[in-house]
GULUMPA-317799 format. One record per atom (N, C-alpha, C): x, y, z; residue in one letter. Coordinates in steps of 0.001 Angstrom, whole numbers, padded with zeros to 6 digits, always signed. Atoms other than C-alpha are relative to their C-alpha. Example, Ala and Ser with C-alpha at 12.3 -4.5 7.8 and 13.67 -1.06 7.14 Angstrom:
% GULUMPA-317799
+000890-001190+000000a/+012300-004500+007800a/+000900+001200+000000a/-000820-001190-000060s/+013670-001060+007140s/-000770+001090+000730s/
% end
This chain:
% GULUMPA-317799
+000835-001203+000000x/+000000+000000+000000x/+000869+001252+000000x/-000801-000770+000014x/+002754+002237+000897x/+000856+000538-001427x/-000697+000405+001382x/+004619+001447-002567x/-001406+000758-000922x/+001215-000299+000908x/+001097+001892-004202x/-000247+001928+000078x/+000374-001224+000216x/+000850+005459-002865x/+001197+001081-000482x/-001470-000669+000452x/+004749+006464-003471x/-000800+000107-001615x/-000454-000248+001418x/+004299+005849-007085x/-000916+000927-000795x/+001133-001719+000234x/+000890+008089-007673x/+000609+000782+000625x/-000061-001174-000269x/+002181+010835-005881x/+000858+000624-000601x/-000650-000772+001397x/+004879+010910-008650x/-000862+000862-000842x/+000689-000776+000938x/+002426+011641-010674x/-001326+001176+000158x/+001018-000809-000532x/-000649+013322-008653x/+000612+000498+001358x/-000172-000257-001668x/-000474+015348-005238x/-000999-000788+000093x/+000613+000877-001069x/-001605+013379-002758x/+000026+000517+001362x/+000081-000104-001200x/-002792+014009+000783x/-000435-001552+000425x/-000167+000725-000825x/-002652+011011+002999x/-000855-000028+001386x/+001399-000327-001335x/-006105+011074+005141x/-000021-001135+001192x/+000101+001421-001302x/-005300+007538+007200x/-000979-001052-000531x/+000813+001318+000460x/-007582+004490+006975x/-001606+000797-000350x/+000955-000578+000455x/-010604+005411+005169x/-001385-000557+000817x/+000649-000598-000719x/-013592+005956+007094x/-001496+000337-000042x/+000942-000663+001039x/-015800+007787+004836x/-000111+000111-001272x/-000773-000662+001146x/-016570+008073+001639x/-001303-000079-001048x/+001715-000254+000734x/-019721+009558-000612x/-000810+000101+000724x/+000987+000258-001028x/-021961+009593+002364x/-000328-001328+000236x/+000071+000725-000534x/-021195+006178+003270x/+001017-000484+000873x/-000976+000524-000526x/-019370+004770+005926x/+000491-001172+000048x/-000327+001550+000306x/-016770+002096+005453x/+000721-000100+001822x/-000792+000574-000832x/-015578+000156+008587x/+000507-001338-000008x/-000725+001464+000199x/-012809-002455+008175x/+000542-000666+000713x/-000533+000633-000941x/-012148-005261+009624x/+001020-001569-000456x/-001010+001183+001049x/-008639-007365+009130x/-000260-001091+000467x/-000357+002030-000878x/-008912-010389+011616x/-001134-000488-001322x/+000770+001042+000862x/-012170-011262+009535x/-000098+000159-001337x/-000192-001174+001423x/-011068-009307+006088x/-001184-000054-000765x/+000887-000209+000645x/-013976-008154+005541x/-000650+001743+000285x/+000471-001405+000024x/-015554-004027+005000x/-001043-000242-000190x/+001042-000331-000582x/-018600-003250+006370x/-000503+001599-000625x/+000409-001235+000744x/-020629-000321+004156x/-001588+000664+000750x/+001371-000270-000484x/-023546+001609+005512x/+000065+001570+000374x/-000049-001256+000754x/-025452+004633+004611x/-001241+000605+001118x/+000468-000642-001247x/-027091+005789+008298x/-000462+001294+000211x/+000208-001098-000119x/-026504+009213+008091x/-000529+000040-001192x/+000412-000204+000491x/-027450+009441+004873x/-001593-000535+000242x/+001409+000806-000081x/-031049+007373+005322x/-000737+001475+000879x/+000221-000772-001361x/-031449+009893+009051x/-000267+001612-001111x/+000323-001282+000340x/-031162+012969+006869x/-000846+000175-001745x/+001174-000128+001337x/-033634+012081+003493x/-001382-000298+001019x/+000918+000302-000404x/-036019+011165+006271x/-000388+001306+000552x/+000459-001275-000034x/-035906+014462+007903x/+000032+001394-000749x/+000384-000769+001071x/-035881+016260+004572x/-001145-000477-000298x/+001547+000416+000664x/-039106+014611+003700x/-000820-000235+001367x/+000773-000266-001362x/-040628+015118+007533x/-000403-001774+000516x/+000478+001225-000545x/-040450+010977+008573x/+000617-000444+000758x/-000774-000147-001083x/-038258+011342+011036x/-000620-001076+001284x/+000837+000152-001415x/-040906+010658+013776x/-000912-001334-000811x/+000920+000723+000612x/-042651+007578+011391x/+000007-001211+000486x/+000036+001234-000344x/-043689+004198+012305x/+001054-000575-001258x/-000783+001407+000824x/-041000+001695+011306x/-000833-001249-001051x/+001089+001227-000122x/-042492-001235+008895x/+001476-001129-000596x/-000775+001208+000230x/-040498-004584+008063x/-000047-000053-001155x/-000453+000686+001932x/-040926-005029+004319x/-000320+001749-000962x/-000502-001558+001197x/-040047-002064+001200x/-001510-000251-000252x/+001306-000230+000527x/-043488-002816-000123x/-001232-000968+000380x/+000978+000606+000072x/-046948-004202+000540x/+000275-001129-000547x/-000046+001286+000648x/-046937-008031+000110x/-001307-000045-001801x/+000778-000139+000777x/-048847-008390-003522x/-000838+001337-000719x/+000269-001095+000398x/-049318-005187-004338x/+000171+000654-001398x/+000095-000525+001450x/-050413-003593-007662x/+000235+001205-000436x/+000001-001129+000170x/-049622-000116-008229x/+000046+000511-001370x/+000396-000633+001503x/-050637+000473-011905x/-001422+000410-000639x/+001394-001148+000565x/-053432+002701-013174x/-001412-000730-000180x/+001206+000833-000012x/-055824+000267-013886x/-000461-001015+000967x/+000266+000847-000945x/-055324-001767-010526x/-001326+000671+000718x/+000646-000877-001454x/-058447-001249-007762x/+000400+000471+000842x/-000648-000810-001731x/-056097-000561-005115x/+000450+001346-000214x/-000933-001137-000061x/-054697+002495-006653x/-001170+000895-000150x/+001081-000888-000079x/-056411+005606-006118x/-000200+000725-001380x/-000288-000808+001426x/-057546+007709-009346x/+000499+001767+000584x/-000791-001499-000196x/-056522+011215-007429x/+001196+000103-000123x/-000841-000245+000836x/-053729+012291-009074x/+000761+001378+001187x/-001065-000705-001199x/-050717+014268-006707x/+000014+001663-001030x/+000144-001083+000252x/-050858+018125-007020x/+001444+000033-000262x/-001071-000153+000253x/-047687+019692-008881x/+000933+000336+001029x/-001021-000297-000899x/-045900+020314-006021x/+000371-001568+001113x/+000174+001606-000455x/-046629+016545-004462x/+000680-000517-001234x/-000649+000299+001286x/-045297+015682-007940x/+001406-000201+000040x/-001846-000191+000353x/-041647+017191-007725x/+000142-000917+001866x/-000233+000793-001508x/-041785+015745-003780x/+000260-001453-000591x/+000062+001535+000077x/-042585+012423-005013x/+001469-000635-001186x/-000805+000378+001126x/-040118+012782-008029x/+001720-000394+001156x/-001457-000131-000563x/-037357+013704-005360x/-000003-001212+001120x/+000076+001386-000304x/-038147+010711-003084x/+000458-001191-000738x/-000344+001215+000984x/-037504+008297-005754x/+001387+000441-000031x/-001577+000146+000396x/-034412+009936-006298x/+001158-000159+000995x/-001045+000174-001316x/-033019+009941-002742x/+000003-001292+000173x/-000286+001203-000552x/-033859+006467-002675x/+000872-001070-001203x/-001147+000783+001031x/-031833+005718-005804x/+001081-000350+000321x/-001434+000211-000806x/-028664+006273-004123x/+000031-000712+000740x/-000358+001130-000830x/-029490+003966-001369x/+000010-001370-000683x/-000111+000952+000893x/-030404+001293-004364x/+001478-000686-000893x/-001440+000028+000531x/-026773+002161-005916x/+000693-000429+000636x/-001561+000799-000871x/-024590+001645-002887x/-000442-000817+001194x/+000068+001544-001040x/-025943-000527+000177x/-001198-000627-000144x/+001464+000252-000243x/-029761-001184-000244x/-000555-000639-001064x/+001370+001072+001332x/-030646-004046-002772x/-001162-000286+000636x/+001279+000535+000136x/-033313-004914-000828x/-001258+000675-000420x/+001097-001268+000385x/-035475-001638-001862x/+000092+000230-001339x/-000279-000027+001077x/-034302-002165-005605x/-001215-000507-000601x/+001562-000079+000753x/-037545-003582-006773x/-001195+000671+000172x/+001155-001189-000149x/-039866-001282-005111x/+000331+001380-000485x/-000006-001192+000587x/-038040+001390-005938x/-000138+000041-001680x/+000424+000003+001615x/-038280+000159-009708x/-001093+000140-000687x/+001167-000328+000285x/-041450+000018-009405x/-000617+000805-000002x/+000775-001318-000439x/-042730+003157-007873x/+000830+000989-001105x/-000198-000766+000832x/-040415+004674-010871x/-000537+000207-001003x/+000181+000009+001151x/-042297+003755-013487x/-001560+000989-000120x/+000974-001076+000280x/-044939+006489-012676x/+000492+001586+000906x/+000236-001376-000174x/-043190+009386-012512x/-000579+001350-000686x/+000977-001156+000667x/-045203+011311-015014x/-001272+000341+000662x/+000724-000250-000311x/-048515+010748-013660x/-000232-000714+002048x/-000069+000406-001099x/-048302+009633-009694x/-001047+000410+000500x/+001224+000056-000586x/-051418+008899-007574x/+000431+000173+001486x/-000331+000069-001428x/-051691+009142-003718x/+000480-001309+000393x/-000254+001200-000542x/-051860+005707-003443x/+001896-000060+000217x/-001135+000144+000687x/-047908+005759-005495x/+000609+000887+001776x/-000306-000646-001306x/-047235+008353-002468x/+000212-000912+001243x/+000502+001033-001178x/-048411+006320+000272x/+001099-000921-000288x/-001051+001532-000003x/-045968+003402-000898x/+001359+000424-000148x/-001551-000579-000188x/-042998+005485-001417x/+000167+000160+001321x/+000213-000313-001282x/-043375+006358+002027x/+000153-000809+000805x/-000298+001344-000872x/-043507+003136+003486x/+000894-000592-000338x/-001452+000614-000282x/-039968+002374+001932x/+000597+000984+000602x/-000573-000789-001189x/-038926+005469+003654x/+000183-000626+001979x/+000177+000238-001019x/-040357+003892+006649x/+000851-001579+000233x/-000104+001182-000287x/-039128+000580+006015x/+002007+000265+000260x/-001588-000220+000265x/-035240+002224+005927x/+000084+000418+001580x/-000048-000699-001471x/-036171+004171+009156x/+000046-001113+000850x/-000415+001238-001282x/-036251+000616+010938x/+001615-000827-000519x/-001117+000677+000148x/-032962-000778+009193x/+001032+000853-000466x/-001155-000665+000640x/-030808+002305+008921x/+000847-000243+000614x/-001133+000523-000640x/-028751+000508+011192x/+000911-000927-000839x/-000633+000529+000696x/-027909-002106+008627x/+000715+000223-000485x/-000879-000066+000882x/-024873-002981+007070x/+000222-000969-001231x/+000186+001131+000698x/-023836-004435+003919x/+001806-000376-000015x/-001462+000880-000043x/-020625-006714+004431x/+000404-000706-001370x/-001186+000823+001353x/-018003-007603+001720x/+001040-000548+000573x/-001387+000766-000431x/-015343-010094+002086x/-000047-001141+000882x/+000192+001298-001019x/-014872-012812+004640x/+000810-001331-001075x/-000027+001459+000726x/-014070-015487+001593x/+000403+000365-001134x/-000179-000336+001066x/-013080-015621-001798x/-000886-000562-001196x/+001017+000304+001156x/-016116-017197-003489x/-000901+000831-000463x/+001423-000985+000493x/-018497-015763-005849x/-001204-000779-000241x/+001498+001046-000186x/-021976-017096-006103x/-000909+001376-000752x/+001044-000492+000004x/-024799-015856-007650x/-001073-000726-000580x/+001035+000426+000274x/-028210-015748-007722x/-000979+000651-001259x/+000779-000676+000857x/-031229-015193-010409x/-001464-000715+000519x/+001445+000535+000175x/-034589-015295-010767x/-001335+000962-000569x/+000592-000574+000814x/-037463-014064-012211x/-001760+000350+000558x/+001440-000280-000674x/-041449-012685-011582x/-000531-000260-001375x/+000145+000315+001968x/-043009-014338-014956x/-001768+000587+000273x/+001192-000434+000421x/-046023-012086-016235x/-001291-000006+001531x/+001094+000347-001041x/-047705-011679-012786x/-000539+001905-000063x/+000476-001322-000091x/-047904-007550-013948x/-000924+000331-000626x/+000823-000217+000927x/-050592-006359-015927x/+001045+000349-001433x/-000811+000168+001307x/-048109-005545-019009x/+000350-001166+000150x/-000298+001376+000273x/-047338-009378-018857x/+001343+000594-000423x/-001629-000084+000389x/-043491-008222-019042x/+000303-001007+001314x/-000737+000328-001125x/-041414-010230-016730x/+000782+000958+001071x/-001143-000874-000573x/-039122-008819-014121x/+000597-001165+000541x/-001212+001790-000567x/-035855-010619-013649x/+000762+001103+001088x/-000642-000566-000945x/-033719-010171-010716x/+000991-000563+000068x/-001364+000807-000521x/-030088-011077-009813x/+000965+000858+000714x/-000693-000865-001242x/-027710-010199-007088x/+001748-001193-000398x/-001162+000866-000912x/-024202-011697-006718x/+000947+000502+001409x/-000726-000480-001529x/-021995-012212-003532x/+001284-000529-000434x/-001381+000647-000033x/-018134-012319-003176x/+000509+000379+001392x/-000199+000137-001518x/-017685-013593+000151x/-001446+000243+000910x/+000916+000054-000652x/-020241-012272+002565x/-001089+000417-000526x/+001226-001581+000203x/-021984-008999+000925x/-000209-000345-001756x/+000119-000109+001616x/-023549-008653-002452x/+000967+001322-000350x/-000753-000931+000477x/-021400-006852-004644x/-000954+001032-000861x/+000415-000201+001108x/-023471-006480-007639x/-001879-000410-000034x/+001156-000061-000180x/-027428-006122-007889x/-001339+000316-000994x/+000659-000389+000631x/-030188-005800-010357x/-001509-000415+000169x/+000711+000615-000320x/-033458-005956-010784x/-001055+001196-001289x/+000480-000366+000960x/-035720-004698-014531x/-000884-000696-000665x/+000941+000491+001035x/-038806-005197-016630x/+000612-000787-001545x/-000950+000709+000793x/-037651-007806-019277x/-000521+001082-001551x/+000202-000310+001044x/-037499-006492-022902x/-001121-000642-000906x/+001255+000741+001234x/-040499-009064-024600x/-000411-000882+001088x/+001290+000642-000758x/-043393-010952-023204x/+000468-001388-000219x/-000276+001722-000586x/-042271-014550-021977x/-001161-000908-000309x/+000815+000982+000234x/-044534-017326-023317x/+000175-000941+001164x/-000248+000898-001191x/-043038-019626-020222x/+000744+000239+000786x/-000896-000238-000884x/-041588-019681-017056x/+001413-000303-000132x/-001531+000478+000199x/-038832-021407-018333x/+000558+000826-001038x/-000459-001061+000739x/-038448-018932-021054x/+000362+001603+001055x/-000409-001073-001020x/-038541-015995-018504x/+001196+000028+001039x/-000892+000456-000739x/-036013-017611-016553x/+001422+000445-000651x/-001374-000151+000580x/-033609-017977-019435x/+000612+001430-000232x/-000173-001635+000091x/-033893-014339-020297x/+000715+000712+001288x/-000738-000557-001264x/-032975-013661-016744x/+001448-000429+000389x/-001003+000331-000073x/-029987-015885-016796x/+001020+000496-001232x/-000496-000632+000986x/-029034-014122-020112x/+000690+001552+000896x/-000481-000815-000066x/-028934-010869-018142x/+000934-000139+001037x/-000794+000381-000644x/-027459-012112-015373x/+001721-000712+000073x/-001427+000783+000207x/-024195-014115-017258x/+000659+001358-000558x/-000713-001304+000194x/-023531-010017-018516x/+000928+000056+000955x/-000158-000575-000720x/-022861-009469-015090x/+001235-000038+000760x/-000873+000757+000030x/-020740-011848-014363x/+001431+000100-000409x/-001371-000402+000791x/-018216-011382-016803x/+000778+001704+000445x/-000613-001019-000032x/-018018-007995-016107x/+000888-000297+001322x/-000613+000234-001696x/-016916-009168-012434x/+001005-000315-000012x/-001435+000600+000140x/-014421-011294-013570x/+000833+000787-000431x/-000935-000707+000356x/-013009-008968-015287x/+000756+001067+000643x/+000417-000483-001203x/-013271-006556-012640x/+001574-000587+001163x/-000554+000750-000672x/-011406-008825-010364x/+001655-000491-000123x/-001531+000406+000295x/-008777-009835-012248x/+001064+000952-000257x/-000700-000929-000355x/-007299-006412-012005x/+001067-000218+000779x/-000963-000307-001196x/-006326-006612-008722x/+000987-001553+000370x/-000997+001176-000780x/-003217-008992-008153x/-000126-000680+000999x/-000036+000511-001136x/-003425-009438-005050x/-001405-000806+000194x/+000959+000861-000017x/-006638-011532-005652x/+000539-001231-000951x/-000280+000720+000965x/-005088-013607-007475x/-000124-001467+000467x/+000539+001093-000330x/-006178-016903-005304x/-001246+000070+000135x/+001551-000211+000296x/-009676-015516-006077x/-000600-001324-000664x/+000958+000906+000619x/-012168-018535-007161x/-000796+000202-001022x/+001083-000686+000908x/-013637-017332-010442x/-000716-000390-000042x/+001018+001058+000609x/-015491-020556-011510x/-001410+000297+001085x/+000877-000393-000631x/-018838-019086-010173x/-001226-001042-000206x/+001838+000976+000435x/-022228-021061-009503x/-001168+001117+000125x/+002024-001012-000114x/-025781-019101-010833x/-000406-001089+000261x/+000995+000333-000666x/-028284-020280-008630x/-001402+000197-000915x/+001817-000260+000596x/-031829-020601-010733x/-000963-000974+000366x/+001373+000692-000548x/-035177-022204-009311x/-000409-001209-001435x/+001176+000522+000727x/-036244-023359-012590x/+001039-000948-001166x/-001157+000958+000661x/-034693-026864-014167x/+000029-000055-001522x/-000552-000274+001406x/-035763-026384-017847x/+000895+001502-000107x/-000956-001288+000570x/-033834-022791-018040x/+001888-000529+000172x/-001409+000138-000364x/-030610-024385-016438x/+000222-001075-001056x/-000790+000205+000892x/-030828-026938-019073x/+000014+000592-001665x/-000139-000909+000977x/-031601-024664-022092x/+001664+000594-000137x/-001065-000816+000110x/-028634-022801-020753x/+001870-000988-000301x/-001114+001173+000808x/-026262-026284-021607x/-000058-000360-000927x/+000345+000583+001354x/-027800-027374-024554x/-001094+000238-000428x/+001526-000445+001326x/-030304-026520-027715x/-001048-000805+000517x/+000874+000528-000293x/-032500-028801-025250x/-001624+000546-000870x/+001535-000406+000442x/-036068-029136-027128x/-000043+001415-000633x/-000579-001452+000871x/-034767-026675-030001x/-001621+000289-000219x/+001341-000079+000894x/-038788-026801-031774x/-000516+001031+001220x/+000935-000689-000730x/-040339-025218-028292x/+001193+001665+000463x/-000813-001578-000883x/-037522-022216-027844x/+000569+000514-001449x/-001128-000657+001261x/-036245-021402-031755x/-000775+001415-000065x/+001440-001713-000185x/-039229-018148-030949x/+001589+001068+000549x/-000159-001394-000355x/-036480-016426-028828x/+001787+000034-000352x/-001105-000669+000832x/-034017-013870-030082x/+001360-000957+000502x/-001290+000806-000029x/-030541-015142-030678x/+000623+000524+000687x/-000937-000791-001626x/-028728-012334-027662x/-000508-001259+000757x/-000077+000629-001326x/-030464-014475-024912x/+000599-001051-000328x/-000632+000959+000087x/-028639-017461-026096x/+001285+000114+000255x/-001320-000585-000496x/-025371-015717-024700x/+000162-000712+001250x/+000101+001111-001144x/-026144-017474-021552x/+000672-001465-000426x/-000299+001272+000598x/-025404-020965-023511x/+001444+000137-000288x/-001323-000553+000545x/-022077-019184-024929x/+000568-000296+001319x/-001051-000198-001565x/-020892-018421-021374x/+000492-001073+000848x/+000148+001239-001179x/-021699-021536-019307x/+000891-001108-001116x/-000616+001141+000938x/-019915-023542-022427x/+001241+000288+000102x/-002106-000304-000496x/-016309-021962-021582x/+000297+000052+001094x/-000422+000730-000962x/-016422-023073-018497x/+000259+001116+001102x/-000050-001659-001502x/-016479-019401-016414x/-000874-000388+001115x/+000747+000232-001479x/-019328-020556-014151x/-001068-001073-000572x/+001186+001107+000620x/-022068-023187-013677x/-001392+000171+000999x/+001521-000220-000491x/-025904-023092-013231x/-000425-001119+000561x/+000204+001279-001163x/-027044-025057-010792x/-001756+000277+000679x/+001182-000159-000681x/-030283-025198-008892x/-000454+000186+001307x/-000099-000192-001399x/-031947-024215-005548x/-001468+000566-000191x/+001369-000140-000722x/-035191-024098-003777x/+000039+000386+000921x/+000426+000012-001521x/-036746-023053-000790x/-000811-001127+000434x/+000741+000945-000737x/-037843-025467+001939x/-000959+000833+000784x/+001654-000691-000784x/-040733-025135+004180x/+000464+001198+000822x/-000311-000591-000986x/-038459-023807+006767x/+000392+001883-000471x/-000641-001372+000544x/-037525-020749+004425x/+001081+000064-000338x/-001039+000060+000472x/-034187-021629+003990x/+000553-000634-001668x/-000310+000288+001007x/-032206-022195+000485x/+000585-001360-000017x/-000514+001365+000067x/-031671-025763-000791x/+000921-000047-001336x/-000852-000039+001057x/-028817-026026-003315x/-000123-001701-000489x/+000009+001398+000503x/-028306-029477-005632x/+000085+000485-001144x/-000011-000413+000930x/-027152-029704-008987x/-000999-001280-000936x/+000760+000568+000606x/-029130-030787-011687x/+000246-000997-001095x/-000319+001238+000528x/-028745-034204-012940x/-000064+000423-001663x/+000204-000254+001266x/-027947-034185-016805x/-000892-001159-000961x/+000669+000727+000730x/-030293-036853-017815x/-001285+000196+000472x/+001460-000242-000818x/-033324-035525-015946x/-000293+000637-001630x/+000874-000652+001014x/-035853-034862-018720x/-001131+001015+000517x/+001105-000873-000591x/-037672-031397-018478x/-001041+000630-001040x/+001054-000425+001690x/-040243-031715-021875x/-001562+000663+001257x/+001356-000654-000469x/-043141-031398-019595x/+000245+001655+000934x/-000214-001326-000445x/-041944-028138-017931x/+000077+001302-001312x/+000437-000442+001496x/-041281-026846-021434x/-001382+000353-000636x/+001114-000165+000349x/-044582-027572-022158x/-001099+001120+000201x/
% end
């Protein structure tokens, strides 16, 4: 490290602030015995809450209403429509909670995706639910998000197939290296999924992007250089994992575009492997890989 900062200061001034601390309005605290940095955005959360007066708000446990519809034609949403000045409020809410989406807060990444997609015309209801991820931050602005501990990468995908009224999918994927997610997404798919197992693949398409970029990413830094690349995606659903090995049951999938078949590209050079995983009753994740002679025509179907 010392060496690392001699040789920039050839070329840049440099001031020398000590172990870092701070940095963007988040605080890092590191720790060597278990080498792992600890990120978390406290003060920031404490002061968008008392810019938007929720300071004093009931805490709730989840970013959004279990099952909840918030699009124009749902019953639950109200038809009163937010006065222009409720408007730019609501616009600037979304945007304070972008930043927590960017650097520690995947878990508010799909509500907040959602409550974006009406910022032209926003209802009270749309209000009301922004509000309750405000509230839901005000009980976990204590949280942190931990990186490090290990040198594996893992990730997960998965997908919400046509349960919106636009029948788009939304795929989601997160990966972890070591404890903390690094990397996080979560978007309305580009074309209407005929099957779950098609919605899947699409999601493991965007998800093997992500990937690569990581590796690449990674392999920067030298000093990782006993890093574990060979990564396992995690997907629920056994025809997409084998689509993503082989032209399995070419006649029921030659419909979709030739990009999502990039997934098939990736997993064939041997960078990472798709594997499978459920939840049990108990709530916890069940990993197992998926036998290559298991036939999945009727899932296809």
């Amino acid at each position: 490290m010392t060496k690392t900062k001699a040789d920039l200061n050839q070329h840049f001034k440099l001031v020398d602030l000590g172990d870092i601390n701070w940095l963007l309005g988040v605080s890092v605290t590191c720790n060597f015995e278990d080498k792992t940095i600890s990120l978390g955005q406290q003060a920031y959360v404490e002061q968008i809450l008392a810019r938007f007066g929720l300071t004093n708000a009931r805490p709730d446990i989840t970013p959004m209403e279990p099952d909840a519809d918030y699009h124009f034609d749902s019953p639950s949403v109200s038809p009163m429509l937010l006065s222009p000045t409720e408007k730019t409020t609501y616009r600037e809410m979304i945007g304070s909670l972008m930043y927590c989406v960017t650097m520690t807060c995947p878990d508010i990444a799909y509500a907040v995706s959602m409550l974006s997609q009406f910022l032209e015309e926003p209802r009270t209801t749309h209000m009301k639910a922004v509000k309750h991820i405000f509230c839901y931050l005000l009980g976990t602005k204590h949280l942190k998000l931990v990186l490090g501990g290990n040198t594996s990468v893992t990730g997960f995908s998965d997908v919400d197939w046509a349960s919106q009224c636009h029948r788009h999918s939304i795929s989601g994927f997160a990966y972890f290296v070591g404890l903390g997610t690094v990397s996080w997404s979560t978007k309305k798919q580009p074309i209407i999924t005929l099957s779950s197992t098609e919605a899947e693949y699409v999601a493991l398409t965007h998800a093997s992007k992500d990937i690569l970029w990581i590796h690449k990413i990674l392999k920067e830094f030298s000093f990782l250089h006993n890093l574990s690349l060979l990564t396992n995606l995690y997907c629920d659903n056994q025809g997409a994992i084998r689509l993503s090995k082989d032209a399995t049951f070419h006649g029921r999938t030659k419909h979709i575009d030739v990009h999502f078949h990039f997934i098939r590209q990736t997993v064939t050079s041997g960078k990472y492997r798709v594997d499978l995983y459920t939840y049990r009753k108990d709530g916890c994740r069940h990993f197992y890989q998926v036998p290559r002679s298991r036939q999945v025509q009727e899932i296809l179907c």
